[in-house]
Backbone bond lengths (Angstrom), bond angles and torsions (degrees), N, CA, C in turn:
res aa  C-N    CA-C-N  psi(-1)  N-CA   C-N-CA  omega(-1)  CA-C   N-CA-C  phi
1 X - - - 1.470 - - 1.518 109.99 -
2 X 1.477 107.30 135.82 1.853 89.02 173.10 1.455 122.06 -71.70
3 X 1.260 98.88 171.14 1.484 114.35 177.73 1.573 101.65 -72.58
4 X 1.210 135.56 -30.53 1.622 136.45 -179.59 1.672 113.16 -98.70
5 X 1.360 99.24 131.26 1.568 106.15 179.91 1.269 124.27 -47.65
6 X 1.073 119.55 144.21 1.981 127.27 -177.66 1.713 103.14 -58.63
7 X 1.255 103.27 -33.77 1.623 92.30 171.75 1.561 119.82 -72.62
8 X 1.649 115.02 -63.56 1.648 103.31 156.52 1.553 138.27 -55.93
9 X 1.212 110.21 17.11 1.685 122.44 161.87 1.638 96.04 -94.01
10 X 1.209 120.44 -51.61 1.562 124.10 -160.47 1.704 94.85 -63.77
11 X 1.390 123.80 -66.10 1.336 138.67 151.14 1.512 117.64 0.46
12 X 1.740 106.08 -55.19 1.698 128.32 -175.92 1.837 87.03 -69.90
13 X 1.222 121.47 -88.26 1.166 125.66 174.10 1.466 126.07 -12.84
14 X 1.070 104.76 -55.53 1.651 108.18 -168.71 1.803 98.74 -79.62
15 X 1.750 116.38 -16.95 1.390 93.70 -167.17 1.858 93.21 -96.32
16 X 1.408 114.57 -14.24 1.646 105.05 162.39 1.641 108.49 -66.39
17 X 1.390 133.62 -15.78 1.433 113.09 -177.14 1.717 107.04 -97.23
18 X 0.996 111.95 21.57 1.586 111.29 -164.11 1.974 81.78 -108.91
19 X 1.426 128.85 -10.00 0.958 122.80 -175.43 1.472 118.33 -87.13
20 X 1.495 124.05 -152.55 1.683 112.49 174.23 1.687 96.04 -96.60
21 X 1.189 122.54 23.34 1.375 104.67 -162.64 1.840 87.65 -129.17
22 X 1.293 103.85 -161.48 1.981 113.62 169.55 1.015 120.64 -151.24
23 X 1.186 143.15 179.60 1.527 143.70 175.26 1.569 103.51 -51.17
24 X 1.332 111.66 -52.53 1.389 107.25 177.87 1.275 131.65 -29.20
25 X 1.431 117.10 -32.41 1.164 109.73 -148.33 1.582 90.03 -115.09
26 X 1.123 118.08 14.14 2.137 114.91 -168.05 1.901 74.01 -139.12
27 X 1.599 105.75 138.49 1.690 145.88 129.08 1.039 102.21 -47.22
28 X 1.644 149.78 119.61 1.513 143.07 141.43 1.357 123.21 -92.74
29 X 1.005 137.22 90.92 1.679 124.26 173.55 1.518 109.15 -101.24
30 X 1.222 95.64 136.68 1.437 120.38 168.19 1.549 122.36 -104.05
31 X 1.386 119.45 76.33 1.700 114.38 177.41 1.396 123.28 -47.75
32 X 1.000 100.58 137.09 1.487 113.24 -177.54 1.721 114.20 -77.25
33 X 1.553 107.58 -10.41 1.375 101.54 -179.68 1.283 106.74 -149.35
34 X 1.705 131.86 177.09 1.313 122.03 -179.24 1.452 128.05 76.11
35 X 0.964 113.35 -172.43 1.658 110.62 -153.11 1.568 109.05 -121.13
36 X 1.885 94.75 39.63 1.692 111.31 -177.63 1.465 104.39 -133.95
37 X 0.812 131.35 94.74 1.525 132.88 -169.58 1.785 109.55 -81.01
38 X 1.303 122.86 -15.69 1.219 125.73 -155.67 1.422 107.94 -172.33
39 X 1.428 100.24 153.19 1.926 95.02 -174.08 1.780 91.12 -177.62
40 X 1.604 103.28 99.54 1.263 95.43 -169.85 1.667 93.43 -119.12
41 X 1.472 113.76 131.33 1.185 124.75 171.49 1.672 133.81 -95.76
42 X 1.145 115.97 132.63 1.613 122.14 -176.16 2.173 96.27 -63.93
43 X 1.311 127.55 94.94 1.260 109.45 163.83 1.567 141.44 -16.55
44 X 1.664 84.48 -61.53 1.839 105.31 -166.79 1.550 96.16 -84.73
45 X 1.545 136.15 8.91 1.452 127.38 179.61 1.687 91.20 -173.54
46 X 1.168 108.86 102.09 1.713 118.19 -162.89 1.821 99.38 -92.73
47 X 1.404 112.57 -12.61 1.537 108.69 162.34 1.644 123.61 -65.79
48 X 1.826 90.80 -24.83 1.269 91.68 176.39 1.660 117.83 -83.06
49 X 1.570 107.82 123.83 1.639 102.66 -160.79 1.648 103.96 -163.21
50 X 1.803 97.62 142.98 1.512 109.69 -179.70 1.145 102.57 -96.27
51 X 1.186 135.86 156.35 1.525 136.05 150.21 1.183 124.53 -131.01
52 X 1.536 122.55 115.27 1.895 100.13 178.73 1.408 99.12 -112.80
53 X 1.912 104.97 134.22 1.518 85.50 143.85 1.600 112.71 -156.22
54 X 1.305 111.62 171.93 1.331 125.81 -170.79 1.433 113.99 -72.29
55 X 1.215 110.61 126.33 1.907 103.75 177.56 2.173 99.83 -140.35
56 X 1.130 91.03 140.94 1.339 108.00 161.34 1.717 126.39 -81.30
57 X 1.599 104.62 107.58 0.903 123.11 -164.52 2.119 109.61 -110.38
58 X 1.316 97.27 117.30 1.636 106.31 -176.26 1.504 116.68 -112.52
59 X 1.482 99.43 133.12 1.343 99.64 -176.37 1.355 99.48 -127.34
60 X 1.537 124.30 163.79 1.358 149.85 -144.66 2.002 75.56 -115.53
61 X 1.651 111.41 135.13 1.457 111.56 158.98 1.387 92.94 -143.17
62 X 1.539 107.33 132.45 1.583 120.30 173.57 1.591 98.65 -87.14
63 X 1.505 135.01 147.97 1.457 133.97 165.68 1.508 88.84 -115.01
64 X 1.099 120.57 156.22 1.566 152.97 176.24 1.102 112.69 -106.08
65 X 1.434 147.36 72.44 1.710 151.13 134.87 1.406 120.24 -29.25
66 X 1.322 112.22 91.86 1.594 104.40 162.19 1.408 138.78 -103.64
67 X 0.869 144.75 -175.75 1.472 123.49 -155.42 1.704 104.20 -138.11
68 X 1.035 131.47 152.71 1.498 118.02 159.68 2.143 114.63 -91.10
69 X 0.827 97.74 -176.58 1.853 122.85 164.47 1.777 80.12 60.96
70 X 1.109 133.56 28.02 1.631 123.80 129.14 1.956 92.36 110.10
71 X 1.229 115.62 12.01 1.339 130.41 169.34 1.644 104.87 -69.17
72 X 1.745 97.49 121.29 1.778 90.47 173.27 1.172 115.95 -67.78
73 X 1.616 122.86 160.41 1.196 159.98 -175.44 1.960 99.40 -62.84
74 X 1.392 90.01 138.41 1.810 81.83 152.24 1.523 118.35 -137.67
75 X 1.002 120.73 -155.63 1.595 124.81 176.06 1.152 96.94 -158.16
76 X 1.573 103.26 159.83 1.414 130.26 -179.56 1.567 111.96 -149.50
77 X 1.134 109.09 143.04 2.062 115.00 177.50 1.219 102.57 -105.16
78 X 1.492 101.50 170.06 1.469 104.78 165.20 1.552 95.41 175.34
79 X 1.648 115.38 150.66 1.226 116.59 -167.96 1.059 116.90 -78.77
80 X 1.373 151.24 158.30 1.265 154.49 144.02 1.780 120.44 -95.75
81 X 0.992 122.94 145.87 1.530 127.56 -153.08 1.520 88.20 -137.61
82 X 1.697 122.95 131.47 1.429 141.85 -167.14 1.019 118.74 -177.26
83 X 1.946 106.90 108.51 1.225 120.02 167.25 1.281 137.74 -18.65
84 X 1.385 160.79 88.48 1.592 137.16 170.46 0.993 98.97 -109.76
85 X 1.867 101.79 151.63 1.624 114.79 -173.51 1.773 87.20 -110.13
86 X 1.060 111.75 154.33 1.641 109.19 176.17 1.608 101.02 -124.55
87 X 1.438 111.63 -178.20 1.304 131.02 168.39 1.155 113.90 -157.49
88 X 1.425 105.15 117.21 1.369 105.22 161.05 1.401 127.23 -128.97
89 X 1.519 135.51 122.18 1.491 168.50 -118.88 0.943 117.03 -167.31
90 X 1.885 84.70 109.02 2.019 107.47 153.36 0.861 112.36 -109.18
91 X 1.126 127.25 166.83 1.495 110.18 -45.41 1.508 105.82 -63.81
92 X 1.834 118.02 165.14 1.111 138.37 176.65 1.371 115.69 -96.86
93 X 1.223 127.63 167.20 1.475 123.20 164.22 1.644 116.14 -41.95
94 X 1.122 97.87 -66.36 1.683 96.51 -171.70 1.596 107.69 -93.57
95 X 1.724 100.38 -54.04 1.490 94.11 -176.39 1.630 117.77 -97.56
96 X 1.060 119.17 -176.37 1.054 144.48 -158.76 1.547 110.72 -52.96
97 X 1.819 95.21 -67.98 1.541 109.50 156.31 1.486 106.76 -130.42
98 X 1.139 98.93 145.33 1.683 103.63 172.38 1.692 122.90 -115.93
99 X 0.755 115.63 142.24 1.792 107.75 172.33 1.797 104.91 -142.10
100 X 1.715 93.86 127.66 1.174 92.01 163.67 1.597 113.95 -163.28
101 X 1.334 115.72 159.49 1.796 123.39 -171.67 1.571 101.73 -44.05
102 X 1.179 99.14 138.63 2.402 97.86 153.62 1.230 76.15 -129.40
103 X 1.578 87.52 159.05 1.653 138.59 167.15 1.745 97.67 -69.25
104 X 1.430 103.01 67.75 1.550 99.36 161.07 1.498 113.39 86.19
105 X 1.210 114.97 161.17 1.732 124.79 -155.51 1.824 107.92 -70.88
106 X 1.881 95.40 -15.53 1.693 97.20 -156.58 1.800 91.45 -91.92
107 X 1.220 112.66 11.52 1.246 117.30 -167.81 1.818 94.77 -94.66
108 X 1.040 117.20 -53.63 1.434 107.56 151.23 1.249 147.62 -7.55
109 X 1.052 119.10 -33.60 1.727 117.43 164.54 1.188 96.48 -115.58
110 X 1.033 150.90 40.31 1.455 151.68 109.14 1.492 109.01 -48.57
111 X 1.503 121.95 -62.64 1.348 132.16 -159.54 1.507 94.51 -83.15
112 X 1.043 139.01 -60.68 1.555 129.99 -165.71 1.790 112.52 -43.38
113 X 0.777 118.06 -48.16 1.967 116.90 172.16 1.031 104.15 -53.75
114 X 1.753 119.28 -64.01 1.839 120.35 169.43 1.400 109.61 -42.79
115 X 1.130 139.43 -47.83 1.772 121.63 171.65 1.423 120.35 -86.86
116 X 1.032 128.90 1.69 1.225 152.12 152.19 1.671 116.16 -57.61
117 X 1.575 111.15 -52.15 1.227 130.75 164.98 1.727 119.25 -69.14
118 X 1.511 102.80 -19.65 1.513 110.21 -169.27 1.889 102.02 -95.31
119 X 1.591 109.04 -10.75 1.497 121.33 -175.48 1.371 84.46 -73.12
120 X 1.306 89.38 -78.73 1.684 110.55 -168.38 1.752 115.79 -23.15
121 X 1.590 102.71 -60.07 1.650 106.19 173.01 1.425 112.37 -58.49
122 X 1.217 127.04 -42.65 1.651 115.67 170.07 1.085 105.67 -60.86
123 X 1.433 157.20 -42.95 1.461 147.91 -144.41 1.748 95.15 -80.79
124 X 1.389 107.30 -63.97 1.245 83.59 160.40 1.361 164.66 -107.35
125 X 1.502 100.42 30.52 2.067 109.05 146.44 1.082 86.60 -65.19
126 X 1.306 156.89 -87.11 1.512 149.89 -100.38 1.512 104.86 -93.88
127 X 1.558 125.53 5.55 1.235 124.10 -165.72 1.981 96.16 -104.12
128 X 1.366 108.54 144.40 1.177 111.39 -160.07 1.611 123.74 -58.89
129 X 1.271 133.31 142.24 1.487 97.70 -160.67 1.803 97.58 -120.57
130 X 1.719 92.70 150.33 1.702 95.59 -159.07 1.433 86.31 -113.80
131 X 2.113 122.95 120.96 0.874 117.91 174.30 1.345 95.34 -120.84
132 X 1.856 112.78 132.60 0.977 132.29 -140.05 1.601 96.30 -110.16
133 X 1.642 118.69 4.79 1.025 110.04 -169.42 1.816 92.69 -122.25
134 X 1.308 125.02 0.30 1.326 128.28 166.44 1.807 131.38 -24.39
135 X 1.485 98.41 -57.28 0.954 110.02 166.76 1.607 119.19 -58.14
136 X 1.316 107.09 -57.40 1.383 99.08 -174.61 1.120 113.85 -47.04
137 X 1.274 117.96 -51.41 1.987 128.66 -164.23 1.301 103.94 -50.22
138 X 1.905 116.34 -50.28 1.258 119.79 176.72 1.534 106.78 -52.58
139 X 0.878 106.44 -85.81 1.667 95.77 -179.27 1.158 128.92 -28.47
140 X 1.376 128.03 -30.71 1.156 128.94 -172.46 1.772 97.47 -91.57
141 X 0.835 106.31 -29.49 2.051 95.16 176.50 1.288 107.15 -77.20
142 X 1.583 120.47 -30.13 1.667 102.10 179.50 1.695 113.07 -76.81
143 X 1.102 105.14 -23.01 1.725 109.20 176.52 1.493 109.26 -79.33
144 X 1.104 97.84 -19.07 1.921 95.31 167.65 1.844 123.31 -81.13
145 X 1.394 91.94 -47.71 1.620 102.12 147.92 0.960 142.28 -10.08
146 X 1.741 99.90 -81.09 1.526 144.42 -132.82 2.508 77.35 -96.17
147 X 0.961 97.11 -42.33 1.802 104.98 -158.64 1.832 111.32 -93.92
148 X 1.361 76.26 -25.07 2.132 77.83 -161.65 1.935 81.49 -101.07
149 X 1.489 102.03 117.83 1.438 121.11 -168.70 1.349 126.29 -106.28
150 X 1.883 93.90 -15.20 1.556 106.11 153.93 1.564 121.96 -147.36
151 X 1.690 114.53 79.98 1.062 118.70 -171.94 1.394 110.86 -45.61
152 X 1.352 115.83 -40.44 1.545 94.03 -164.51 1.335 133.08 -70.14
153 X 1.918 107.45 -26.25 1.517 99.52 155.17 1.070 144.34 -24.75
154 X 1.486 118.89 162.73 1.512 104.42 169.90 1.416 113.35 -141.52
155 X 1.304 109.80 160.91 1.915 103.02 -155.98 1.591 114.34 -55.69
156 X 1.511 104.55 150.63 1.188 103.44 -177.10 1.681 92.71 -92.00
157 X 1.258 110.03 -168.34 1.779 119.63 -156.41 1.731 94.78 -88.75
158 X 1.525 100.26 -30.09 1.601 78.67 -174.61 1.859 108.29 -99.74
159 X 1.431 112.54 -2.03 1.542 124.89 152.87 1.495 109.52 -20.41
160 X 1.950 88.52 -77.29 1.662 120.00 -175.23 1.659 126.30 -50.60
161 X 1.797 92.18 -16.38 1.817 97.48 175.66 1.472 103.97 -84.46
162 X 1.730 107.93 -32.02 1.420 91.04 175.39 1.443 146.38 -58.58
163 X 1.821 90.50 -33.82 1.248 123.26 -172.45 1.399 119.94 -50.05
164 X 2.227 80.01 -52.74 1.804 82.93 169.99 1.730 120.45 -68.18
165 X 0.898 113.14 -26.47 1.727 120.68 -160.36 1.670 85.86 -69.57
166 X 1.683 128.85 -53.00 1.502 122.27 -174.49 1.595 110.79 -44.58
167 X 1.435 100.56 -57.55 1.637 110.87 -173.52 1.789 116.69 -53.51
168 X 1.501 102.34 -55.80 1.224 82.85 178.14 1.709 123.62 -79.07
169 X 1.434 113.26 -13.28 1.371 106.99 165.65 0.947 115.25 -59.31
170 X 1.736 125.19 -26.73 1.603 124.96 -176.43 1.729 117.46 -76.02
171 X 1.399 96.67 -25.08 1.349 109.83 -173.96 1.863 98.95 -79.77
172 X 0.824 112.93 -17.28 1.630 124.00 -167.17 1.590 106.95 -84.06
173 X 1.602 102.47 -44.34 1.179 104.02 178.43 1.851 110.87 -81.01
174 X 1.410 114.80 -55.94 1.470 98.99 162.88 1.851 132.09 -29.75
175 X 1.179 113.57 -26.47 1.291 106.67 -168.92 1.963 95.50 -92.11
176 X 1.012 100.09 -38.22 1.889 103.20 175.52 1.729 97.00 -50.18
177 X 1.464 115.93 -28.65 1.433 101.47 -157.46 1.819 99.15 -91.95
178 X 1.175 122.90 -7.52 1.495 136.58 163.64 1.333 120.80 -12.14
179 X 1.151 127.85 -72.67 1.715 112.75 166.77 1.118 115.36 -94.38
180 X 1.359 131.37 -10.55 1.600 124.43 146.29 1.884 106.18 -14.28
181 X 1.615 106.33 -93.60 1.201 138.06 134.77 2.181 143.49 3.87
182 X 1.562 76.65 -41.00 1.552 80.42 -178.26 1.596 95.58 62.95
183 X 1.190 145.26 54.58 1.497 139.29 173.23 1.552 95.68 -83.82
184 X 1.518 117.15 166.94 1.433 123.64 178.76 1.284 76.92 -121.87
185 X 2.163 96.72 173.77 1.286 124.34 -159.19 2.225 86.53 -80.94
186 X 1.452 105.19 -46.93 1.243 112.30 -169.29 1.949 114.75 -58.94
187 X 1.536 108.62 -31.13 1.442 102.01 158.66 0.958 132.32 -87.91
188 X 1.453 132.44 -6.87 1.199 133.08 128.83 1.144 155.61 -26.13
189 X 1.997 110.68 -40.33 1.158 147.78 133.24 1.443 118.80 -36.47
190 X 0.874 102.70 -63.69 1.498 113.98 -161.51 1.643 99.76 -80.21
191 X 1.667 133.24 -44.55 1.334 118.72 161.02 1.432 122.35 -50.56
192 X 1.144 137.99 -45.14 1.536 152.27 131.14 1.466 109.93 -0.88
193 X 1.371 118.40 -49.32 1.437 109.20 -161.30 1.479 75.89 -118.41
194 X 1.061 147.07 14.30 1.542 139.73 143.99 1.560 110.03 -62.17
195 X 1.565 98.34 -47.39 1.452 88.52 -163.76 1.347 110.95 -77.59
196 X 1.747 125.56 -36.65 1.180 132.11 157.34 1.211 110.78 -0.31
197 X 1.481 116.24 -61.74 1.692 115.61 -140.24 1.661 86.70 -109.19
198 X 1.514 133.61 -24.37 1.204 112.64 154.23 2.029 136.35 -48.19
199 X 0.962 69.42 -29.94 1.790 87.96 -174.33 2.010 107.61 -62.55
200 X 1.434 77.75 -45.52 1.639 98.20 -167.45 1.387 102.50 -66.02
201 X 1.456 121.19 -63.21 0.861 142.10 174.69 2.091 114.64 -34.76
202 X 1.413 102.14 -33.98 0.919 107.21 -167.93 1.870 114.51 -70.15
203 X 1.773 104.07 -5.64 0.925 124.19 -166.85 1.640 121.82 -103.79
204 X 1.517 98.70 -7.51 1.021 116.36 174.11 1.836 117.57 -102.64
205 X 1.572 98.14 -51.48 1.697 107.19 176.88 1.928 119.16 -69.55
206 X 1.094 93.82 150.70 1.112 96.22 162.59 1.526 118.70 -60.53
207 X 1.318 127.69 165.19 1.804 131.20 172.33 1.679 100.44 -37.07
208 X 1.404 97.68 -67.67 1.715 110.18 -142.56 1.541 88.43 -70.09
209 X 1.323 138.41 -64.54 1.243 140.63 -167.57 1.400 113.21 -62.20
210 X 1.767 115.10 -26.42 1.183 109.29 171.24 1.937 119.46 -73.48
211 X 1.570 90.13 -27.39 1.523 95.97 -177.57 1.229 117.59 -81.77
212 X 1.733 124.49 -13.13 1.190 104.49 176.34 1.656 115.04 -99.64
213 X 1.300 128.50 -15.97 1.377 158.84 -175.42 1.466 82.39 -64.26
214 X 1.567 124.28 -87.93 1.610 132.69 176.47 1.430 110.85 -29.70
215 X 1.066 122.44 -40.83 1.646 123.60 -166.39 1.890 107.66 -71.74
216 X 1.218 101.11 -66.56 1.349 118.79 -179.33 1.282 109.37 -40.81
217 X 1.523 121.45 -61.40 1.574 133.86 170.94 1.402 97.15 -50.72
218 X 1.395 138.18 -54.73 1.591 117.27 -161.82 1.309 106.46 -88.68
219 X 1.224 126.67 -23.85 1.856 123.03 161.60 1.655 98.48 -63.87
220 X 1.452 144.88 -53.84 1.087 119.92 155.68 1.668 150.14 -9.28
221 X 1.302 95.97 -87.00 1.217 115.13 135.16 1.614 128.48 -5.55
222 X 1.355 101.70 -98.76 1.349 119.48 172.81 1.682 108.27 -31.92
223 X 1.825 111.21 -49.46 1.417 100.75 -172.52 1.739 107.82 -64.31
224 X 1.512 106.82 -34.46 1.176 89.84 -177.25 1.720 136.52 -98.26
225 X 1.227 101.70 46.74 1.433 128.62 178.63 1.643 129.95 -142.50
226 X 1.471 103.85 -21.60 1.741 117.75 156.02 1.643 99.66 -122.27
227 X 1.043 93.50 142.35 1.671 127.68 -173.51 1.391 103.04 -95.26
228 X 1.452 122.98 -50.75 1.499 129.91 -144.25 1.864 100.06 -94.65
229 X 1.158 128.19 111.83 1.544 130.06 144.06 1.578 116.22 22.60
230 X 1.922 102.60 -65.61 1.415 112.87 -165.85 1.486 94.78 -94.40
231 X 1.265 151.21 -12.54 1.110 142.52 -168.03 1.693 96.27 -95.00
232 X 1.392 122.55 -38.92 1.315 104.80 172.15 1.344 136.23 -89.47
233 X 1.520 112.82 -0.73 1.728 142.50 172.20 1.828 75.43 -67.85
234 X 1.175 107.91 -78.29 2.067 99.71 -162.98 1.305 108.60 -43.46
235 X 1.316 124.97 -41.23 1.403 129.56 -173.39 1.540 107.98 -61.22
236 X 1.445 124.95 -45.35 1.349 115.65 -152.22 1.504 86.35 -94.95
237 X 1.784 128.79 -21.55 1.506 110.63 153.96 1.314 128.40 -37.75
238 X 1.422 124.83 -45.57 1.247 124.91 -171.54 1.592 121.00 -91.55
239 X 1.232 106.42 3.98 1.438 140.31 170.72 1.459 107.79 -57.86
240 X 1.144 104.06 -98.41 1.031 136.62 166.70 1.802 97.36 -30.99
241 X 1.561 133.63 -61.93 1.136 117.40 -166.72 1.681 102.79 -74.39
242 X 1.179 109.17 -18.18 2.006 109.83 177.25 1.921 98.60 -68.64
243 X 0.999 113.40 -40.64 1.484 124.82 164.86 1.453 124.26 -19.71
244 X 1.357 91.53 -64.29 1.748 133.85 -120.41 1.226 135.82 6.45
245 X 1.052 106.54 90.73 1.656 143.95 -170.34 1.471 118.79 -133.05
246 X 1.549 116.47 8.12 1.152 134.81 167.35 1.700 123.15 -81.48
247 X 1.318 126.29 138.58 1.002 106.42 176.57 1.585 137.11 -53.05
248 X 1.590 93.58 -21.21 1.869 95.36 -177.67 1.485 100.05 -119.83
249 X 1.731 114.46 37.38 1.538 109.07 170.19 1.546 115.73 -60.80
């Protein structure tokens, strides 16, 4: 029989279904003996795991006796004996595993949804991630490569007129593409003061480091301001020609 009442098991239960998950998916054992009251396991990832249990905890208390009519003081100890319920949880909010005291057993279905929520947030970091702009980047670093023949230079003055003339022609053409797009006034802004600091930038980096640093950020970018396949195929065209690393730069 467990050590916890059939009503605070039902209690345990009902506060795992209040989560995104169900009984189904958690092992519960309740020991009947020992200083583990509970041990609830994630099925589909069995590292993932609650544990409560009860331990007797003793502390040393000195009392202070003082005396009147100028008689010294004495002291005396004596132990004190106190329940703690613990928890310990994998994963934790922040770390890995966490363990720590609650104020009592009813404190417990408080915490089960919170690690419930802490499954849930690992499941999905750990889910595979599809970056849809991969390809482009690749391509765009081997054509940066493959063209820029002496990265380490650095632009000459009339380089830097081009540079600017690409950017803001690029910026010129992005804004024509605006309700194409559905673009807002604020990403607009913010590509704008992208290109700003590309330009500038261009004055500081070398070619090659400037071109691949610039690239990555405006395929960035780009993903996160066109949504559509063909809207970012045009984009990473004009990429590449803000670059120039295009064939008809």
């Amino acid at each position: 029989m467990s050590q916890l009442k059939p009503s605070f098991v039902s209690e345990i239960q009902a506060a795992i279904e209040k989560s995104r998950f169900t009984l189904n998916d958690f092992n519960l054992e309740f020991p009947n003996s020992g200083t583990t009251l509970a041990i609830i396991t994630f099925l589909y990832k069995p590292e993932y795991m609650l544990v409560l249990t009860e331990e007797t905890k003793r502390e040393k208390v000195t009392v202070e006796e003082k005396f009147s009519f100028g008689m010294p003081s004495t002291s005396r100890s004596h132990s004190v004996e106190e329940k703690v319920f613990t928890i310990r949880a994998t994963p934790g909010r922040f770390k890995t595993v966490t363990t720590h005291e609650i104020n009592g057993l009813g404190q417990l279905l408080e915490e089960l949804p919170k690690w419930c929520e802490n499954i849930r947030s690992d499941l999905y970091v750990l889910a595979p991630k599809v970056d849809p702009l991969a390809t482009l980047r690749e391509e765009l670093q081997k054509k940066i490569d493959s063209l820029i023949d002496k990265p380490d230079e650095f632009f000459r003055e009339e380089e830097l007129k081009i540079v600017d003339d690409r950017f803001d022609q690029l910026l010129a053409e992005v804004v024509n593409l605006k309700e194409q797009y559905s673009l807002t006034k604020q990403q607009l802004d913010s590509m704008q003061k992208e290109f700003e600091e590309f330009k500038k930038s261009a004055r500081a980096y070398p070619k090659g480091l400037w071109a691949k640093i610039t690239g990555n950020k405006l395929i960035k970018t780009a993903g996160q301001i066109v949504n559509s396949p063909e809207g970012r195929t045009f984009l990473f065209q004009q990429i590449r020609r803000a670059l120039g690393v295009s064939d008809d730069a």
